[in-house]
N, CA and C atoms as an extended XYZ file, in Angstrom:
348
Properties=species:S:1:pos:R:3:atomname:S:1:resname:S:1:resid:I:1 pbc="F F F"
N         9.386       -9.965      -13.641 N   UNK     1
C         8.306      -10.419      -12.799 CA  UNK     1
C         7.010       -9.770      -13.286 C   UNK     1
N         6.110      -10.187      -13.204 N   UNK     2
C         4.527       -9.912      -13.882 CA  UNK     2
C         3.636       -9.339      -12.812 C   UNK     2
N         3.139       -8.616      -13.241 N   UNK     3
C         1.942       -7.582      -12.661 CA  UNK     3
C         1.886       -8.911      -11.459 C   UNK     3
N         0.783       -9.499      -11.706 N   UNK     4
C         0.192      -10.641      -11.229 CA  UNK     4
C         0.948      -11.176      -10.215 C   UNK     4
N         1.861      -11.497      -10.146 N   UNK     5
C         3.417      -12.260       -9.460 CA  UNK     5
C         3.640      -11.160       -7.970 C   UNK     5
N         3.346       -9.891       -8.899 N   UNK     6
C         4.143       -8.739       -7.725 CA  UNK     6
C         2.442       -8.793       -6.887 C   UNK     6
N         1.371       -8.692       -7.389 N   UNK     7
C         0.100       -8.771       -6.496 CA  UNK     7
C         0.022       -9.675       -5.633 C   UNK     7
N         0.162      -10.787       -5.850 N   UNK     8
C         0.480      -12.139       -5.018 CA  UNK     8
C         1.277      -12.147       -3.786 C   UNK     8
N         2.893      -11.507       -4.287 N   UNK     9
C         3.881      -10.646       -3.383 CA  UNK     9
C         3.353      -10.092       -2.351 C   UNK     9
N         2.514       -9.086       -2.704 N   UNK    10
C         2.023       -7.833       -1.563 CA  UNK    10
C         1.170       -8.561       -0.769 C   UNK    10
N         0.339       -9.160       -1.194 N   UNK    11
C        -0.889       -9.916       -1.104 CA  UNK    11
C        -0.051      -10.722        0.649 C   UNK    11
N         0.530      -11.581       -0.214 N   UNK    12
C         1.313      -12.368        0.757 CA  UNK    12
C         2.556      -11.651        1.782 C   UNK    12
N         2.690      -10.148        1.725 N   UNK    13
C         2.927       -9.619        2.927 CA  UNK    13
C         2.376       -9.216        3.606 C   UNK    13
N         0.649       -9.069        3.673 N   UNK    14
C        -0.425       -8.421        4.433 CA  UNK    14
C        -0.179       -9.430        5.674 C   UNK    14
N        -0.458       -8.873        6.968 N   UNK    15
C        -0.080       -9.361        8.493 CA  UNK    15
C        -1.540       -9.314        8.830 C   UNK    15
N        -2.438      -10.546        9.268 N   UNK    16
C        -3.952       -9.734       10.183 CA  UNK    16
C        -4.439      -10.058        9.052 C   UNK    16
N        -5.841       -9.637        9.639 N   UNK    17
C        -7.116       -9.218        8.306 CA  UNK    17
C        -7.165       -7.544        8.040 C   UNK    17
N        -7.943       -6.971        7.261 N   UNK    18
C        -8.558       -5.476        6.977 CA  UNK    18
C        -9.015       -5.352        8.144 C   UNK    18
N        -8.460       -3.734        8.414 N   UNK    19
C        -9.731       -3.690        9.766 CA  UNK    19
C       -10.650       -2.279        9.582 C   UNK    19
N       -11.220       -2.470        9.612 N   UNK    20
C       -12.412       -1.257        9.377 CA  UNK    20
C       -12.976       -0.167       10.664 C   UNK    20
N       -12.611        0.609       10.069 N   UNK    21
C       -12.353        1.876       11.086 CA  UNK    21
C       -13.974        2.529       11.486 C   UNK    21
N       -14.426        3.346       12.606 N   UNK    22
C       -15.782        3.461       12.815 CA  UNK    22
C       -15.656        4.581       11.583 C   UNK    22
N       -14.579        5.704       11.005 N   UNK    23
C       -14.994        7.027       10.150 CA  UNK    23
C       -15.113        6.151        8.951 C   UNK    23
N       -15.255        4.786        8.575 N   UNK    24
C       -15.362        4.509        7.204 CA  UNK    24
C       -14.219        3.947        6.635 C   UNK    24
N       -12.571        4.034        7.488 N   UNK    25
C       -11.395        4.140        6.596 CA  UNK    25
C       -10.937        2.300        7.179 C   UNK    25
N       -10.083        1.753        5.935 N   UNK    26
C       -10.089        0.118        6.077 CA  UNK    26
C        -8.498        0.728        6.909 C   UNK    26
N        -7.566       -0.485        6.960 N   UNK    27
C        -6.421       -0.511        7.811 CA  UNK    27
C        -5.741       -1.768        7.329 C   UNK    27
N        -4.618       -1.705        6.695 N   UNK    28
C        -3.847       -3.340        6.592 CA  UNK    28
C        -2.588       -3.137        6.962 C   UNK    28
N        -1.715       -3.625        7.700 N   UNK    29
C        -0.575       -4.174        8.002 CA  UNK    29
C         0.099       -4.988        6.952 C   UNK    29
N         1.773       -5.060        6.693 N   UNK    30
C         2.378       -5.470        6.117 CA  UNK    30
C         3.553       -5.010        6.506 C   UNK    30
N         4.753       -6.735        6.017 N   UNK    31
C         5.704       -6.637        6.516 CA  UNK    31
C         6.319       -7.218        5.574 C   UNK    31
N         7.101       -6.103        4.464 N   UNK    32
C         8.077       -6.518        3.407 CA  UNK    32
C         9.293       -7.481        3.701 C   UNK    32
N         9.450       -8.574        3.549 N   UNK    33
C        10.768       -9.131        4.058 CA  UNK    33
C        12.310       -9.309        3.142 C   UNK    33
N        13.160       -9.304        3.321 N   UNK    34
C        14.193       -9.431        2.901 CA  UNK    34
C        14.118       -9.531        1.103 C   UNK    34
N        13.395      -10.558        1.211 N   UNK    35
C        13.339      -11.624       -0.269 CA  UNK    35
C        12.281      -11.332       -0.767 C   UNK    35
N        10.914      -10.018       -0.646 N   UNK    36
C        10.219       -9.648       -1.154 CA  UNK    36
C        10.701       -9.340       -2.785 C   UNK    36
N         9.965       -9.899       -3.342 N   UNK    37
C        10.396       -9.473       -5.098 CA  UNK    37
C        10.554       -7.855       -5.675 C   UNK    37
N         9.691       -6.964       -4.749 N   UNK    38
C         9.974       -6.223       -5.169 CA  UNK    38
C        11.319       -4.802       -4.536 C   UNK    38
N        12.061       -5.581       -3.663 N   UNK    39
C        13.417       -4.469       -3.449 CA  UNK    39
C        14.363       -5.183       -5.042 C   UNK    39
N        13.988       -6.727       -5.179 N   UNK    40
C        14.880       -6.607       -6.565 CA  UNK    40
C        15.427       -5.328       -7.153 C   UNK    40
N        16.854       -5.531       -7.296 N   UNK    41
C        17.444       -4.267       -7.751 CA  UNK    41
C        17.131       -2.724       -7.777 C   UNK    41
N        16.220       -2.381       -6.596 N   UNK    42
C        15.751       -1.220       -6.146 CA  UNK    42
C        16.164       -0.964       -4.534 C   UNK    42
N        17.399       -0.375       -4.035 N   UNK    43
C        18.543        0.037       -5.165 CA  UNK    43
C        19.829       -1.285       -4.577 C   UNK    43
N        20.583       -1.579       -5.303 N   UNK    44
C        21.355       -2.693       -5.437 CA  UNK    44
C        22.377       -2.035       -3.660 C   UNK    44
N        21.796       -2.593       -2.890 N   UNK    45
C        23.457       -2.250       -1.526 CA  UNK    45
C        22.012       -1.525       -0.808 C   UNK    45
N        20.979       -1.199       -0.917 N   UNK    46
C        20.379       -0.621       -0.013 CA  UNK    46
C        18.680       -0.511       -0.408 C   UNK    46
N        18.470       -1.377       -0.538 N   UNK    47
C        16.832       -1.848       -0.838 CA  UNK    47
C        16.093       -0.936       -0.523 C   UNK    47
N        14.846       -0.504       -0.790 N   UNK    48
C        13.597        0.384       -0.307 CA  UNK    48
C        12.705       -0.099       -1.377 C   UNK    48
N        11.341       -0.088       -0.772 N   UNK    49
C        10.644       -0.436       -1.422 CA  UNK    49
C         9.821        0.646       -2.738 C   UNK    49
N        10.115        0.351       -3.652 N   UNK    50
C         9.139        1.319       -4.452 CA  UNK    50
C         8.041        2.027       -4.534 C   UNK    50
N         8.064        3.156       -4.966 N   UNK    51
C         6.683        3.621       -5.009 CA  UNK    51
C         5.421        3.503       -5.372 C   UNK    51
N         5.883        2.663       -6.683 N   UNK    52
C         4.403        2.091       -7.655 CA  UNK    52
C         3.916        0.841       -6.984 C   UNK    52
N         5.054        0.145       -6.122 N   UNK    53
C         4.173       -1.017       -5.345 CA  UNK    53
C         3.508       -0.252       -3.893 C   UNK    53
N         4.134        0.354       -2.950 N   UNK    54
C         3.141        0.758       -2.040 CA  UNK    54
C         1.934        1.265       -2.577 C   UNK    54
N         2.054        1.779       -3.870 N   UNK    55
C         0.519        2.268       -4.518 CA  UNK    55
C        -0.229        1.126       -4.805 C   UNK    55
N         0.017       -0.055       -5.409 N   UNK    56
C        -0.373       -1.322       -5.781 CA  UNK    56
C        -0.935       -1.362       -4.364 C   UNK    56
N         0.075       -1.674       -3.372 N   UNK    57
C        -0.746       -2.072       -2.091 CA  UNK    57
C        -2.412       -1.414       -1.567 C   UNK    57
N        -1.857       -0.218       -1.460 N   UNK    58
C        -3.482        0.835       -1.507 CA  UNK    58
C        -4.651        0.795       -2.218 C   UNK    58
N        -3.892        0.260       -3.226 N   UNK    59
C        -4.878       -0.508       -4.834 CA  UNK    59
C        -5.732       -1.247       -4.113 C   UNK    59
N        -4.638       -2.231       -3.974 N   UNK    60
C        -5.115       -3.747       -3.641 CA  UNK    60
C        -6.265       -3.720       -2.520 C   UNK    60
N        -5.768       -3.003       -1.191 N   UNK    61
C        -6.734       -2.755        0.134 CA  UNK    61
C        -7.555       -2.320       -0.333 C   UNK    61
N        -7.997       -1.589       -0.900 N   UNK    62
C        -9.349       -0.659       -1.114 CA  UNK    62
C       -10.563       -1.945       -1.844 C   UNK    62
N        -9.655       -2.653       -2.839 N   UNK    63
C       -10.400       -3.949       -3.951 CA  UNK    63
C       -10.914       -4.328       -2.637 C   UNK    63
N        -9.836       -4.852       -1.674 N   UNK    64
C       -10.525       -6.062       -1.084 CA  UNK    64
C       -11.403       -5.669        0.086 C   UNK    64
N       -11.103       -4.521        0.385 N   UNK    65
C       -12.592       -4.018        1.357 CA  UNK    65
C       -13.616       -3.323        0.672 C   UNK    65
N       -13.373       -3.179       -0.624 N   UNK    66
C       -15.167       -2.804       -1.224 CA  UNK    66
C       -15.848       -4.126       -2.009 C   UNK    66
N       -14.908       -4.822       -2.739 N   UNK    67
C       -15.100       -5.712       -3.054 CA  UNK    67
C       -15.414       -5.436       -4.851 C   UNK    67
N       -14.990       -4.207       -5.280 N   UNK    68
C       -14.868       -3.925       -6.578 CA  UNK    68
C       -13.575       -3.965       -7.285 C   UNK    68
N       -13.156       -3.390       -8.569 N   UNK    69
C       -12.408       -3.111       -9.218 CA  UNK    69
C       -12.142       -1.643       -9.025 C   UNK    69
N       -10.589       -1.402       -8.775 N   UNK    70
C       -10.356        0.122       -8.546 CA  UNK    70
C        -9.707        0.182       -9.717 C   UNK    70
N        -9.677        1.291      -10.856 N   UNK    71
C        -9.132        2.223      -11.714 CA  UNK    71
C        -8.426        3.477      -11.645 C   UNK    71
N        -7.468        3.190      -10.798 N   UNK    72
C        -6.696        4.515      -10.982 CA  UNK    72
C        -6.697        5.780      -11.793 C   UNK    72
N        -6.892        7.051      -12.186 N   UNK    73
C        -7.125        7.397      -12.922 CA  UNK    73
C        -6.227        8.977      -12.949 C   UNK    73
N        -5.890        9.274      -11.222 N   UNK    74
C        -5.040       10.144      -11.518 CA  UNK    74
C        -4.209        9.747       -9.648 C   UNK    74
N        -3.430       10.445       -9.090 N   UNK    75
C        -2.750       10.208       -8.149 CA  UNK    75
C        -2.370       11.635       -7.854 C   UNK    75
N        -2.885       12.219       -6.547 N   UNK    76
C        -2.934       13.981       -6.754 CA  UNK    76
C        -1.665       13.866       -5.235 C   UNK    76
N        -1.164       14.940       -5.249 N   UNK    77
C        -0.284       15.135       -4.052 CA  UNK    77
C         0.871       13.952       -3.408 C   UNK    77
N         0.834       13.332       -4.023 N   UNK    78
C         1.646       12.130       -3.473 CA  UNK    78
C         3.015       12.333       -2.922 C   UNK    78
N         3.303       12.577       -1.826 N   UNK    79
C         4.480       12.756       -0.763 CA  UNK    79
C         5.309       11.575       -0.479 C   UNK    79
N         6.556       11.526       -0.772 N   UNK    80
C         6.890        9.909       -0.138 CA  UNK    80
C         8.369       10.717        0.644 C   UNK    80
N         8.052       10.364        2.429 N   UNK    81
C         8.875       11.163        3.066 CA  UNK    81
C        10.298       10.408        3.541 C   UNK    81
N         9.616        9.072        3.285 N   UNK    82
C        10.532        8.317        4.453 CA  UNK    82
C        10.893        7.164        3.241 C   UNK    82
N        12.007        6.294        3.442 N   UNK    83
C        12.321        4.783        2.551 CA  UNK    83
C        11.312        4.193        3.588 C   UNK    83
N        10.834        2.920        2.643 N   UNK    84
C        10.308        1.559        3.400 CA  UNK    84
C        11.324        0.557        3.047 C   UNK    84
N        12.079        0.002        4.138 N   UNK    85
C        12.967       -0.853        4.068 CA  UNK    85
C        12.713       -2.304        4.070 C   UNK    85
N        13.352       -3.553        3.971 N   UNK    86
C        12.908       -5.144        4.385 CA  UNK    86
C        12.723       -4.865        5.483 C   UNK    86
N        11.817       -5.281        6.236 N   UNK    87
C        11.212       -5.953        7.305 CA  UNK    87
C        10.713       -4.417        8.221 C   UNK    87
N        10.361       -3.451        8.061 N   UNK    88
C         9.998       -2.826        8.348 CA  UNK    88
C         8.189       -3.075        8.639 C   UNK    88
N         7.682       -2.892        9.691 N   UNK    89
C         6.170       -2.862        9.699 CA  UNK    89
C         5.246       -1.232        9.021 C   UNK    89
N         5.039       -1.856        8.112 N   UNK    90
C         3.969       -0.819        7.256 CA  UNK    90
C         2.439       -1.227        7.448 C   UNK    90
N         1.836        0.223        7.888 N   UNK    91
C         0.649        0.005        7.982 CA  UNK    91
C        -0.456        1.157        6.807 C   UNK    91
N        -1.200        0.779        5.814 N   UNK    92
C        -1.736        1.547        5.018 CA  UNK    92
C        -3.174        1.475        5.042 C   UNK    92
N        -3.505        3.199        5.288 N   UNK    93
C        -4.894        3.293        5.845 CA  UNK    93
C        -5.158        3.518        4.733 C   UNK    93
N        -6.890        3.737        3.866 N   UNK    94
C        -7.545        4.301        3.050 CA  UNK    94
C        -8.653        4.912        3.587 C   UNK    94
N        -9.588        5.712        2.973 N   UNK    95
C       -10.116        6.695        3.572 CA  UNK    95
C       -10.818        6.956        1.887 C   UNK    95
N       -12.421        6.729        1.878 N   UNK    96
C       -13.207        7.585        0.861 CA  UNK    96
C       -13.447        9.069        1.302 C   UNK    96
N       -13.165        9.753        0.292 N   UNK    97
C       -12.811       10.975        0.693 CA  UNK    97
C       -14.489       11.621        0.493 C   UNK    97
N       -15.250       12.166        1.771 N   UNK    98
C       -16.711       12.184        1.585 CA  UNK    98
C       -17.059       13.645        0.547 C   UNK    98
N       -17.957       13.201       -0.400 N   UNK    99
C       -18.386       14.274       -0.827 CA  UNK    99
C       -17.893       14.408       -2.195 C   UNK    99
N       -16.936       13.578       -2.471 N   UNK   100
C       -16.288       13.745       -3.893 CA  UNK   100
C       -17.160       13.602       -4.931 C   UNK   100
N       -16.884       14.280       -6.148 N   UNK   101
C       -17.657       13.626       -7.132 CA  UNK   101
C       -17.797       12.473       -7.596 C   UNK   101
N       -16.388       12.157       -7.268 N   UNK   102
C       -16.032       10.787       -8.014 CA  UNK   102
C       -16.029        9.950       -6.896 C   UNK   102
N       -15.830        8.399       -6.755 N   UNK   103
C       -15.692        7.561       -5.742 CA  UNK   103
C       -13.595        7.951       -6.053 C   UNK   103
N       -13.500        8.636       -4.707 N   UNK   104
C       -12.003        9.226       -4.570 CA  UNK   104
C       -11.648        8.657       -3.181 C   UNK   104
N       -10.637        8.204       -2.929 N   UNK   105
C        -9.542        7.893       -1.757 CA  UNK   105
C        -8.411        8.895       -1.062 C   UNK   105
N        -8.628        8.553       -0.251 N   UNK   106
C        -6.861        9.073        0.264 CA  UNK   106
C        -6.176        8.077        0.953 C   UNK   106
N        -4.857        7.861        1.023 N   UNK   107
C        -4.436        6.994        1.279 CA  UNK   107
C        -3.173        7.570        2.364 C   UNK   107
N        -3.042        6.749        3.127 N   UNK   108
C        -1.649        7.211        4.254 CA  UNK   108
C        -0.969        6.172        4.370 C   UNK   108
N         0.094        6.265        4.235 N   UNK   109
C         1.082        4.893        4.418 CA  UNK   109
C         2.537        5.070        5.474 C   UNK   109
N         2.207        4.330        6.904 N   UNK   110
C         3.324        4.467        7.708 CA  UNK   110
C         4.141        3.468        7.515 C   UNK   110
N         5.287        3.536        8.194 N   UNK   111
C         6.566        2.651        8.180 CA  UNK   111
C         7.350        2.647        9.432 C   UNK   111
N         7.029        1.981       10.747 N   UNK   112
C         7.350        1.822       12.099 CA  UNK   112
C         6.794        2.516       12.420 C   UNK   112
N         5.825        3.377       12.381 N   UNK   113
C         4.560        4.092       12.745 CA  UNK   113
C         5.216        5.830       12.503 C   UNK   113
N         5.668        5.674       11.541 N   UNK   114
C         6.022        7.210       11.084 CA  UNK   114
C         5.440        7.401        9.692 C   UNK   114
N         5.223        8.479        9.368 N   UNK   115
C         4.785        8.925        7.535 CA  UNK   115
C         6.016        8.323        6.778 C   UNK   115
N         5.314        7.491        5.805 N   UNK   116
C         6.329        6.892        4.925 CA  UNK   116
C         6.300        8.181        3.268 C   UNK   116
């Protein structure tokens, strides 16, 4: 499956519009389902969703509420506490982190309203 294919994927599990928070931080909902492309063989008898796509997702939210191109460039602290399963409701906040040098994020990603 192609970059492109799996964006479309995520794209097309977002629930709602972006919602924009009064501290600055966006908000999207999503609800991986069964037949999402990406539990494909991750793991075969007990699906969870991957890590590099919930990052894609955070990607993706941030593009579509600034309305630029994001470049990843490093990924600092990244915790993943919990599986995200099919049909689980995930909600992923972003947050410009004020003061940075760089235009920097943080990102939080729940899963039935717990730390994923």
């Amino acid at each position: 499956m192609s970059t492109s294919d799996l964006t479309a994927a995520i794209r097309g599990a977002a629930v709602g519009d972006i919602e924009r928070q009064a501290d600055g931080s966006v908000r999207q909902r999503y609800v991986f389902r069964a037949d999402f492309p990406g539990f494909s063989g991750h793991f075969p008898g007990r699906p969870i969703l991957p890590a590099v796509l919930q990052i894609m997702a955070a990607n993706q939210l941030v593009e579509a509420a600034t309305g630029q191109r994001l470049v990843s460039s490093a990924i600092e602290r990244a915790k993943f506490v919990q599986p995200i399963v099919p049909g689980a409701v995930v909600e992923i906040t972003c947050r410009r982190i004020p003061g940075a040098v760089a235009d920097r994020w943080e990102t939080r990603i729940d899963s039935d309203r717990q730390a994923a």
